[in-house]
C-alpha positions as CSV (number, residue, x, y, z in Angstrom):
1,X,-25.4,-34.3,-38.1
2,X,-26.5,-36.6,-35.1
3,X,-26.9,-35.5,-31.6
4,X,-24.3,-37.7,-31.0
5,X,-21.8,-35.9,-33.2
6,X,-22.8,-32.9,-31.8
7,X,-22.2,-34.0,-28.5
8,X,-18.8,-34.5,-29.3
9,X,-18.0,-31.4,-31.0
10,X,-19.1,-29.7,-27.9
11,X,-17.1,-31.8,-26.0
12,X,-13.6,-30.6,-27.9
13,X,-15.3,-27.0,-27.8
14,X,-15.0,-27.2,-24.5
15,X,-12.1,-28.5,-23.9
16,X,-10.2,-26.0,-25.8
17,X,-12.0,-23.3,-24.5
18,X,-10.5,-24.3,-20.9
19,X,-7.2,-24.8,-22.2
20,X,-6.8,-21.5,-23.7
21,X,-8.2,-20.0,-20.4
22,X,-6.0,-21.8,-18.6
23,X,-3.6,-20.7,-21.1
24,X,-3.8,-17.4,-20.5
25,X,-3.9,-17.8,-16.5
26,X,-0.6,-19.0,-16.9
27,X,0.7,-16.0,-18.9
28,X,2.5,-12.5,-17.5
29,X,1.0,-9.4,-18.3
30,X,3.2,-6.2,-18.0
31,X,2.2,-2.7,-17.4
32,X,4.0,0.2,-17.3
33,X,3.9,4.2,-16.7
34,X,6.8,6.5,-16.9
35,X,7.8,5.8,-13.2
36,X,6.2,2.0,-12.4
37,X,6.4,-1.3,-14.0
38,X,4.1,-3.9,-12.8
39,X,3.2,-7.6,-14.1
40,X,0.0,-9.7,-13.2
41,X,-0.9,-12.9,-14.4
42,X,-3.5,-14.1,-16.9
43,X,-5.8,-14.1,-13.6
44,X,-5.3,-10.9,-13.0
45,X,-3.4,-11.2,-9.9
46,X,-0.9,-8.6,-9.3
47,X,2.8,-10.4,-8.8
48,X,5.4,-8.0,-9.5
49,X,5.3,-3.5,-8.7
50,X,9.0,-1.9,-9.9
51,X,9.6,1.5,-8.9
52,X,12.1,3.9,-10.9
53,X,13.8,5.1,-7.5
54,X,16.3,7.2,-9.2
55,X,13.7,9.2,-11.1
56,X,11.3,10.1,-7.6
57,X,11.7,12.8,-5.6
58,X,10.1,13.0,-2.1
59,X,7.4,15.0,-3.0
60,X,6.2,13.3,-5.9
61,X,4.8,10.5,-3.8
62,X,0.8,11.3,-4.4
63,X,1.9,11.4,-8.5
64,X,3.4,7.8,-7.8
65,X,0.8,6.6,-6.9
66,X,-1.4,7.3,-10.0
67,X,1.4,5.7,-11.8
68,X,0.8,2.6,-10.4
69,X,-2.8,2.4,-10.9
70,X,-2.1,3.8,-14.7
71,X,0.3,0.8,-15.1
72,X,-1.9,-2.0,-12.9
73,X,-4.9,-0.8,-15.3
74,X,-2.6,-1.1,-18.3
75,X,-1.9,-4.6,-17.7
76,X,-5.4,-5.5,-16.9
77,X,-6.3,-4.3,-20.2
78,X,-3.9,-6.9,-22.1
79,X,-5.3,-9.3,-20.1
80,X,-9.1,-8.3,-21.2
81,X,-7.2,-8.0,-25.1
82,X,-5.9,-11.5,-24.5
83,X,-8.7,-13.5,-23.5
84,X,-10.8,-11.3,-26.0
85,X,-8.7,-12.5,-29.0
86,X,-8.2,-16.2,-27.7
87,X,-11.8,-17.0,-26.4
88,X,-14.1,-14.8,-28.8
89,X,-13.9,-17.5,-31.2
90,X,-15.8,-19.5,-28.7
91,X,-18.1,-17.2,-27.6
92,X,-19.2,-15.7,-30.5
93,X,-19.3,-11.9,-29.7
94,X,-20.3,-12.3,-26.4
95,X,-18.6,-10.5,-24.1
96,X,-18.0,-11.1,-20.3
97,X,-18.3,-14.8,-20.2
98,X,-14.3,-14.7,-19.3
């Protein structure tokens, strides 16, 4: 193979690596606890915090608050899954480049 072929191939690897990235920016990741549902994006920015009212009692605030960072660390996890399973195949095991 010439470097010019080469070349080219890396080229399209790259390109597809940004698409998929760009992919999964665009994407809505949902985490969830028993008492909060909250949904980021592929960029791990938080857009959306749901609170089951009916099922919270006054005093359960400080437990409420765990909840959301259970669920907020839930859906950061997909997105790690995510770009894991889409962009490992173009970095070859190495983690963190993502």
């Amino acid at each position: 193979m010439n470097i010019q072929a080469m070349m080219k191939q890396a080229q399209k690897m790259q390109k597809d690596m940004m698409n998929a990235k760009e992919e999964i920016d665009n994407m809505t990741f949902e985490g969830k606890s028993s008492l909060v549902t909250v949904e980021m994006k592929g960029t791990k920015e938080l857009t959306k915090v749901k609170i089951d009212a009916e099922a919270i009692e006054s005093d359960e605030i400080e437990m409420l608050e765990d909840m959301i960072v259970v669920a907020v660390n839930e859906a950061s996890k997909k997105i790690d899954q995510t770009t894991e399973d889409k962009m490992g195949k173009y970095t070859k095991g190495m983690p963190g480049l993502f």
